[in-house]
Residue frames as qw, qx, qy, qz and C-alpha x, y, z in Angstrom:
[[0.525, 0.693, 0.071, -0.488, -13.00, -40.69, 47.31],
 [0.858, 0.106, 0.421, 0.274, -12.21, -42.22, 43.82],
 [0.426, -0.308, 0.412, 0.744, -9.31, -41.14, 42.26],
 [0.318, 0.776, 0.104, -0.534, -10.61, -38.27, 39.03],
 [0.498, -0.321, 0.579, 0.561, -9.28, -39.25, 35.84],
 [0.401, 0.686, -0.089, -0.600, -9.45, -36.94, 32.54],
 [0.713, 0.245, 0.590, 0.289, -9.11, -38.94, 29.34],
 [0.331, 0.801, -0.064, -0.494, -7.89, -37.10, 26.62],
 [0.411, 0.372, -0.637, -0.535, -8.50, -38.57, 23.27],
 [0.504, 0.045, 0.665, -0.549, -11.28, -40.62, 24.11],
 [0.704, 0.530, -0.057, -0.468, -12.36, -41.17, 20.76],
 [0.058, 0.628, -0.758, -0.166, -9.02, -42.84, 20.17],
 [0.722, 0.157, -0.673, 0.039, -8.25, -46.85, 20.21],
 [0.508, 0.041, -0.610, 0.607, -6.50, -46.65, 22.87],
 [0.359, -0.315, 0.307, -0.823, -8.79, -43.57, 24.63],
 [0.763, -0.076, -0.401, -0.501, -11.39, -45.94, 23.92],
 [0.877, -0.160, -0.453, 0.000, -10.03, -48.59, 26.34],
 [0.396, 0.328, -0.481, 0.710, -9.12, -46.74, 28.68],
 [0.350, -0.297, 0.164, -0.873, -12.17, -45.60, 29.66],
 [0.900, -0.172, -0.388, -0.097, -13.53, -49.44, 29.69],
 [0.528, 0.180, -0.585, 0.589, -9.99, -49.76, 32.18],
 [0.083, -0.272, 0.482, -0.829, -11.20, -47.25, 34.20],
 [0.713, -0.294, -0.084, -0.630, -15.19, -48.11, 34.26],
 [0.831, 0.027, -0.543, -0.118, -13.97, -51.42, 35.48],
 [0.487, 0.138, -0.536, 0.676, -11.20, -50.97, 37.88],
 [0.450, -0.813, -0.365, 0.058, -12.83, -50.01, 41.64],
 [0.438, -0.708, -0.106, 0.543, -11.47, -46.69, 43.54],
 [0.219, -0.258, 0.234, 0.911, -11.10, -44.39, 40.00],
 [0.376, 0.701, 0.544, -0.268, -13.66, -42.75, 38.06],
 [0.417, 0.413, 0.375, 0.718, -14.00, -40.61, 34.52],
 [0.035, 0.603, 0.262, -0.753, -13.52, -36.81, 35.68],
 [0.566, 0.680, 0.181, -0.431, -14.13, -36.24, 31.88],
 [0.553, -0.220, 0.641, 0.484, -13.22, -37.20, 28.57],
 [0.385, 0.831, -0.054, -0.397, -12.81, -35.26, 25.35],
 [0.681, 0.299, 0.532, 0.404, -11.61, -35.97, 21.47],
 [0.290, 0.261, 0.409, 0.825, -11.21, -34.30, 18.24],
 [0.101, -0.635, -0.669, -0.374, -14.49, -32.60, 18.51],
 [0.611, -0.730, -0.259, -0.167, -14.34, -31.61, 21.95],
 [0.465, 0.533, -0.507, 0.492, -10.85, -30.20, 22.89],
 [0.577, -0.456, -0.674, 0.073, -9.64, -30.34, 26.10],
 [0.283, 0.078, -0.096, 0.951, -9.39, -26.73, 26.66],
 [0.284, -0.190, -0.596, -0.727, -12.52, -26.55, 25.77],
 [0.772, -0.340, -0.526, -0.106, -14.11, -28.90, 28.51],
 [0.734, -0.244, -0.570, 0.277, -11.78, -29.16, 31.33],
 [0.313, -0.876, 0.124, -0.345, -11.70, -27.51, 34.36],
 [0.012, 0.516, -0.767, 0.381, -9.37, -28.13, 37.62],
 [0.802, -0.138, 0.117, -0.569, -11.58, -31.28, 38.23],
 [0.882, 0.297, -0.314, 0.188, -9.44, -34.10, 37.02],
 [0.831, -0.433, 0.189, 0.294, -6.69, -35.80, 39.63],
 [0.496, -0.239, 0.696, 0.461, -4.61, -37.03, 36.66],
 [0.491, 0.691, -0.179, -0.500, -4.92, -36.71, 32.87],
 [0.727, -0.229, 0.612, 0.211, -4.63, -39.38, 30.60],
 [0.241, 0.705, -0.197, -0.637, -3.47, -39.05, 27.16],
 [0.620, -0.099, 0.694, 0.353, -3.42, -40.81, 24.05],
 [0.284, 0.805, 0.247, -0.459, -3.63, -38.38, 21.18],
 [0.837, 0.420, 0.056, 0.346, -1.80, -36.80, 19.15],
 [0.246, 0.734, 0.527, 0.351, 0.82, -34.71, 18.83],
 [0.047, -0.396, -0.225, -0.889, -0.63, -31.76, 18.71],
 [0.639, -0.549, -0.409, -0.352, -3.06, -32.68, 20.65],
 [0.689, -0.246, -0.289, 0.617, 0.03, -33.79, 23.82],
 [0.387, 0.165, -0.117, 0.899, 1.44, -30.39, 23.27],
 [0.185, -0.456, -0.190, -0.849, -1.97, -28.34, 23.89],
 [0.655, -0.625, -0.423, -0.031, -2.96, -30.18, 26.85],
 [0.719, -0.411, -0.314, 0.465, 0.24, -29.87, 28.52],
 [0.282, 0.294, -0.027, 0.913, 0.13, -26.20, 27.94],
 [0.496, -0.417, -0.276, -0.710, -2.85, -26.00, 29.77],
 [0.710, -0.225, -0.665, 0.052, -2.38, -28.61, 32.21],
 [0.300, -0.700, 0.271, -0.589, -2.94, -28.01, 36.04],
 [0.837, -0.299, 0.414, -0.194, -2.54, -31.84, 37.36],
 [0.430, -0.355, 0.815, 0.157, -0.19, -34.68, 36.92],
 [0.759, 0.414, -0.191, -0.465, -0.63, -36.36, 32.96],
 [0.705, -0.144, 0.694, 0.010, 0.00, -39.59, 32.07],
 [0.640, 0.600, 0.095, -0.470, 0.50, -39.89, 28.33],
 [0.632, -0.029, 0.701, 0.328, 1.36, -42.43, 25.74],
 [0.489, 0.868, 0.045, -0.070, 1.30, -40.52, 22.50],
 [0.555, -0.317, 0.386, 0.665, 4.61, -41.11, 20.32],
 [0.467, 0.596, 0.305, 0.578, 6.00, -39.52, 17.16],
 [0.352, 0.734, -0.306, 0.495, 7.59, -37.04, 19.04],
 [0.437, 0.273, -0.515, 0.685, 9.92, -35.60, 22.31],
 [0.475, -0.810, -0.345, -0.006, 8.44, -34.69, 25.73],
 [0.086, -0.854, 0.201, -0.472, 9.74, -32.10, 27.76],
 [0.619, 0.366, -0.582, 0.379, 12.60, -32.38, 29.69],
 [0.326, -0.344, -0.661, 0.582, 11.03, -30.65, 32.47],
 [0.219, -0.650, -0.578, -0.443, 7.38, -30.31, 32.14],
 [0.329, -0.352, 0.215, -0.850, 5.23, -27.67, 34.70],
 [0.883, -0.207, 0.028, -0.420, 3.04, -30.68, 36.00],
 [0.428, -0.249, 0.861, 0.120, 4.95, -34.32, 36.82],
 [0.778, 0.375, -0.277, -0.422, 4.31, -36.41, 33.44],
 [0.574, -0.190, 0.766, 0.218, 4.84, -39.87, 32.66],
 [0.733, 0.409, -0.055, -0.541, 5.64, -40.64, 29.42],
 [0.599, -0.085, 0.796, 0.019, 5.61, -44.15, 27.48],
 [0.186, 0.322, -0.778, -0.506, 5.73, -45.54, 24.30],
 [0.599, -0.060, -0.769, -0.216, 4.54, -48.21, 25.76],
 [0.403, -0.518, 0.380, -0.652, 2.73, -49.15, 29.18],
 [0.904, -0.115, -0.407, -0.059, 2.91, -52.98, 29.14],
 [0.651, -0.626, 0.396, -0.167, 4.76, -53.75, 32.80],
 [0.838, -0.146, 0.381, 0.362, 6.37, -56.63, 31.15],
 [0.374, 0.795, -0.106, 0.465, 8.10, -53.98, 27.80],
 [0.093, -0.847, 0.421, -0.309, 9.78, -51.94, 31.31],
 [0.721, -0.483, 0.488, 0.095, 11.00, -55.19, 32.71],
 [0.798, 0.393, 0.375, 0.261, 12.35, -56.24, 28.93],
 [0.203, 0.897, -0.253, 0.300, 14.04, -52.85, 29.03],
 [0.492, -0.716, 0.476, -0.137, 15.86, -53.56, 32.30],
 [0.925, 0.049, 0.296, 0.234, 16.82, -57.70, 30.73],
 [0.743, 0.522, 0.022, 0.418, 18.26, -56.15, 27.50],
 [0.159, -0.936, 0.185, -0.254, 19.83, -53.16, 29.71],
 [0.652, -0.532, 0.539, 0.040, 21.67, -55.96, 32.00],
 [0.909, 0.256, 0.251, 0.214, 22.20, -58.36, 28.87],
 [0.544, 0.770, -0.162, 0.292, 24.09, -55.83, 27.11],
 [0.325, -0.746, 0.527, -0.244, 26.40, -54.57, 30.26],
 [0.832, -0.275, 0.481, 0.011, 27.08, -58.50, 30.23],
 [0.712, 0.199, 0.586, 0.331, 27.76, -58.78, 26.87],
 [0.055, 0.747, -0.251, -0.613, 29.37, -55.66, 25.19],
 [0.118, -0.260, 0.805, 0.520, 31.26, -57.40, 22.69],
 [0.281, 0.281, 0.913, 0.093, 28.25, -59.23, 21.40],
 [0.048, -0.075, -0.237, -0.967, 25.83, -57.69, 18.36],
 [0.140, 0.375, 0.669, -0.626, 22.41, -56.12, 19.03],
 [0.186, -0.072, -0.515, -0.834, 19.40, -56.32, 16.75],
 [0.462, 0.311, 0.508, -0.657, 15.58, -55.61, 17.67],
 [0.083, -0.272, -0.863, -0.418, 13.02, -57.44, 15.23],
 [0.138, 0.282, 0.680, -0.662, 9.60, -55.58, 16.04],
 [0.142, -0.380, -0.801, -0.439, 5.90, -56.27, 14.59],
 [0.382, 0.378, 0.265, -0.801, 2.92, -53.88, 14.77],
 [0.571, 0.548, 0.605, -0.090, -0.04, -53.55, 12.52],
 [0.462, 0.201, 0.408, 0.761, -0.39, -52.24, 9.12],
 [0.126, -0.912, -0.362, -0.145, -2.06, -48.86, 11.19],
 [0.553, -0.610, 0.020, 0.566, 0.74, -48.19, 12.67],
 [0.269, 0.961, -0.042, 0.054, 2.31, -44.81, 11.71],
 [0.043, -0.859, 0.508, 0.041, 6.05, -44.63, 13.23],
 [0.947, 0.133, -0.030, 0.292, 8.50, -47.33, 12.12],
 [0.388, -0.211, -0.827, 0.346, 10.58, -48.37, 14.26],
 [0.395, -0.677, -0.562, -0.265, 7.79, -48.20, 16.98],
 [0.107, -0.788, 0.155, -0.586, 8.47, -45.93, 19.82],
 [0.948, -0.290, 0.114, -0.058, 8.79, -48.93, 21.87],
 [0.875, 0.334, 0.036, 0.349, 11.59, -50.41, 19.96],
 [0.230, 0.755, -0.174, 0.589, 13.48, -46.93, 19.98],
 [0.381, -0.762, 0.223, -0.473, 13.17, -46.83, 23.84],
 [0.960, -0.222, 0.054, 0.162, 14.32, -50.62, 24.37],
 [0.882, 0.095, -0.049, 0.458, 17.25, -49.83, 22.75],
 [0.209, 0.850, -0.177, 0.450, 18.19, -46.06, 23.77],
 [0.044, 0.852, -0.516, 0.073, 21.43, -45.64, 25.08],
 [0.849, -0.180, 0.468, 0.164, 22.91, -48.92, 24.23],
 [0.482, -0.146, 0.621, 0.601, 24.18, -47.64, 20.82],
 [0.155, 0.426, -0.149, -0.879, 23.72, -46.30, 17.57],
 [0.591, 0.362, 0.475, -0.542, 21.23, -47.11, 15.43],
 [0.028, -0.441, 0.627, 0.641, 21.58, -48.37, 12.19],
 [0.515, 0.487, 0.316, -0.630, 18.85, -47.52, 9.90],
 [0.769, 0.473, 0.409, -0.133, 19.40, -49.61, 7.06],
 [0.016, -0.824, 0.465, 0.324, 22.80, -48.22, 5.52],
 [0.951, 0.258, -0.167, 0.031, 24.44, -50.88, 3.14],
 [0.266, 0.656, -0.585, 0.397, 28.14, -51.90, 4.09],
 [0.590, -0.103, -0.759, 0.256, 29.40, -53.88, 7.42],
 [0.422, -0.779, -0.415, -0.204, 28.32, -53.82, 10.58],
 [0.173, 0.710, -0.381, 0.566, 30.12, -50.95, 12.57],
 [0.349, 0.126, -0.683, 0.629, 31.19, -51.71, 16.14],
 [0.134, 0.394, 0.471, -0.778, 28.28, -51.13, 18.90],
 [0.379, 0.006, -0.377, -0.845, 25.83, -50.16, 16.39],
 [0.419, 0.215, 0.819, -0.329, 22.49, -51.41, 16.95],
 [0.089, -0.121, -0.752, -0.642, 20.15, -52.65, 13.90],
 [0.450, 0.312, 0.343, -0.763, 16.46, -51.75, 14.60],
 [0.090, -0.130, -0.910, -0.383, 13.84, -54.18, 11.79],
 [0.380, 0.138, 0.272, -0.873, 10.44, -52.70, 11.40],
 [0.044, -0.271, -0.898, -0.343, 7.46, -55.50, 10.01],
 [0.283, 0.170, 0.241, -0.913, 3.85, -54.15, 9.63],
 [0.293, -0.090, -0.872, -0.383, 1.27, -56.47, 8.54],
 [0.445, -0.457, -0.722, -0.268, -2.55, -57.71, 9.27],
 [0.517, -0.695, -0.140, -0.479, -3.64, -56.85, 13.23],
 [0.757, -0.334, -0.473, 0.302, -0.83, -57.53, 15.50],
 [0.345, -0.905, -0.177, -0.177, -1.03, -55.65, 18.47],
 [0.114, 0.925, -0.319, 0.170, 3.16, -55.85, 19.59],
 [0.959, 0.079, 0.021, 0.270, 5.83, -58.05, 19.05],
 [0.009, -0.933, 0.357, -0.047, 9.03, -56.94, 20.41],
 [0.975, 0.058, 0.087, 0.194, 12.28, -59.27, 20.00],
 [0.144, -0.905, 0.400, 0.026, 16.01, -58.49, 21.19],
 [0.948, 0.095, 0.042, 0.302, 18.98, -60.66, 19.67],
 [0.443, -0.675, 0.550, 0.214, 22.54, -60.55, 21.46],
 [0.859, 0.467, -0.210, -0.014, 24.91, -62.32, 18.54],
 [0.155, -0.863, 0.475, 0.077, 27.91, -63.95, 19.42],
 [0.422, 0.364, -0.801, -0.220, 30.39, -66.66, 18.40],
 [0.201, -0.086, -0.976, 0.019, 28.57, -69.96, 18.65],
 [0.063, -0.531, -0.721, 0.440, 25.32, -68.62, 20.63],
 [0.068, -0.391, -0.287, -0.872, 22.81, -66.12, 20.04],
 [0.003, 0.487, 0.752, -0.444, 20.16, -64.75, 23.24],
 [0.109, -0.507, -0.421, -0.745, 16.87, -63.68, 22.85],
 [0.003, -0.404, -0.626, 0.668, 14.60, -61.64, 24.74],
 [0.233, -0.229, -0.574, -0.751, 11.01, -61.02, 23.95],
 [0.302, 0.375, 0.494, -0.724, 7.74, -59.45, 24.79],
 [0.139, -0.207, -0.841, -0.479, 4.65, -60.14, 23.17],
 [0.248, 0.034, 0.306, -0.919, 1.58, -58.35, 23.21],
 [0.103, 0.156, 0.975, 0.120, -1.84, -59.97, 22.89],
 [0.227, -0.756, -0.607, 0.094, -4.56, -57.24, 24.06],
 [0.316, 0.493, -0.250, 0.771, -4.26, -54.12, 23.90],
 [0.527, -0.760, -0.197, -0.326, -6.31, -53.69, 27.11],
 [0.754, -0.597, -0.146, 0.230, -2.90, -54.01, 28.82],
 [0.400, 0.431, 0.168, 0.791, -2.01, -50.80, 27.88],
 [0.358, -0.744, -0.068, -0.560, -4.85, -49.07, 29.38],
 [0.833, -0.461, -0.284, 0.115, -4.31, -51.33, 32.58],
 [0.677, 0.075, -0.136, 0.720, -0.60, -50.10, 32.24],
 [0.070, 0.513, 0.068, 0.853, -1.87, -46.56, 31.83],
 [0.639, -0.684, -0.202, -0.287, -4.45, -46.48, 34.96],
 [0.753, -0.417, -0.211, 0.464, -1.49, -47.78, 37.17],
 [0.481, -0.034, -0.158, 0.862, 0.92, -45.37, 36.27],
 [0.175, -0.718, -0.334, -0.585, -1.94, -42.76, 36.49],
 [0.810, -0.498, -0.302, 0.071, -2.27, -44.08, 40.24],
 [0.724, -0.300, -0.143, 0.605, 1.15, -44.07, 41.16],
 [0.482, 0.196, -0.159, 0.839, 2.37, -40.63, 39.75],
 [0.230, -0.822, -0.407, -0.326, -0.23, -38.77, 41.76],
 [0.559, -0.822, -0.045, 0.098, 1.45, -36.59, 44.56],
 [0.734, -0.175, 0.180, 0.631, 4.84, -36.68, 42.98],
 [0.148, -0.777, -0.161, 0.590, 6.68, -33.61, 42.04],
 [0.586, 0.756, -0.093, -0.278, 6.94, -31.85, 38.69],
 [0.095, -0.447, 0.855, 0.245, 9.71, -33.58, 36.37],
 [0.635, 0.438, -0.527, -0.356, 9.25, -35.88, 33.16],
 [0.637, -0.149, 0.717, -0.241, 8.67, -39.69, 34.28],
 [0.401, 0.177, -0.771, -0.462, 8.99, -43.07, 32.69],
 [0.891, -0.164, -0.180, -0.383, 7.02, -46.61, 33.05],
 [0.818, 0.238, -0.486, 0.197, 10.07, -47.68, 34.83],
 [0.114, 0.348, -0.497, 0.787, 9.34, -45.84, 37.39],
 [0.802, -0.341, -0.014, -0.489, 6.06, -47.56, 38.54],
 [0.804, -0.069, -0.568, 0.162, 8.43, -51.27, 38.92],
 [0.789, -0.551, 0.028, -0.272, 9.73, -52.00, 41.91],
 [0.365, -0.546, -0.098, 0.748, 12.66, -51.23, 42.05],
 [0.443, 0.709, 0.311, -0.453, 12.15, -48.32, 40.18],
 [0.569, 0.776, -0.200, -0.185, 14.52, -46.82, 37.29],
 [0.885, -0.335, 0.211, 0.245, 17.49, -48.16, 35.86],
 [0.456, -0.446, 0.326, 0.697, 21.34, -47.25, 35.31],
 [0.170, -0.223, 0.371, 0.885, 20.74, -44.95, 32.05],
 [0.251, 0.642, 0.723, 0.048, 16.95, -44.82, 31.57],
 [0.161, 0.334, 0.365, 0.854, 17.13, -41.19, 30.91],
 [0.294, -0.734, -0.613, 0.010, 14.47, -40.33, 33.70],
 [0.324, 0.440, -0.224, 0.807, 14.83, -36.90, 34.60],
 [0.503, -0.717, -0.423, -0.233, 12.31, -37.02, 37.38],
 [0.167, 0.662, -0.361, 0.636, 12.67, -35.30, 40.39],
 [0.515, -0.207, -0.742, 0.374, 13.28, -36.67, 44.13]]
């Protein structure tokens, strides 16, 4: 049987092309999908595998008080639970190549302590959080943040650069500084449809797994890595 999958915030951008992800993609199907209008308290029953989210919120916080099945949800501008009732994944971001661009800048840095770390990242001019939730997760626990303070740069501190302009969909850019040399690492988005794609997989994969608070670094192969912050549960 194909695989049940609730959509919640369907109305969205991003709901919106999720459900095109799913109508496309053989062996999953839409158990139902609800918006502003149409809560999902409102609608769902225990019909839905998995639960996908892209909402708001508010909107995050009332499903997963309600939830009875594994959720999958990419909604930022705030903090998931540390250890949800249901297994969740959540993501900033669901681009497969963003969780391997975590893991580069993750090794780059462990190679190169000494050396400074600034993130350069481009969104549209729709975008609400600055620095993108992306951006925040490339660089968490490598260092403090430094949000634009005047004065020198402190030891370890990391510099975070937020650009917002015309219709680009996510530009993400990591610079190591050191004497004589300077490495980048960068991800570029083109589509968002490989978001939803991102979001259907990790839909997939966290079925059957046990309650506890999941990232998109846990769908790679291997899975998480030395300080992702996963609290998931074995």
């Amino acid at each position: 049987m194909p695989l049940r999958i609730g959509v919640h915030g369907a109305t969205g951008r991003m709901g919106r092309l999720v459900c095109e992800e799913i109508a496309a993609t053989q062996g999953v199907e839409i158990a139902w999908a609800s918006g502003r209008a149409l809560p999902y308290f409102e609608l769902a029953g225990d019909d839905a595998d998995v639960v996908i989210d892209f909402s708001t919120p508010e909107g995050f916080a009332r499903l997963l008080a309600h939830a009875t099945c594994p959720v999958v949800s990419g909604t930022t501008g705030m903090t998931p639970p540390s250890r949800p009732s249901v297994p969740l994944l959540h993501a900033p971001n669901f681009s497969l190549g963003v969780a391997v661009l975590r893991r580069l800048v993750f090794q780059a840095r462990e190679a190169l302590p000494d050396y400074d770390l600034e993130l350069v990242e481009l969104h549209h001019n729709q975008k609400r959080d600055a620095p993108s939730g992306t951006a925040l997760r490339l660089l968490e626990a490598l260092g403090p943040v430094r949000n634009g303070h005047d004065g020198l740069r402190v030891a370890g501190e990391v510099g975070v650069h937020a650009v917002r302009g015309g219709d680009i969909v996510g530009e993400h850019t990591v610079y190591l500084c050191g004497p004589g040399e300077r490495l980048e690492l960068g991800h570029v988005a083109t589509h968002r449809g490989l978001f939803a794609a991102g979001a259907v997989r990790a839909a997939r994969w966290i079925v059957g797994k046990p309650a506890g608070l999941y990232g998109i670094e846990d769908v790679l192969t291997p899975p998480a890595i030395p300080g992702s912050g996963c609290t998931s549960v074995r």
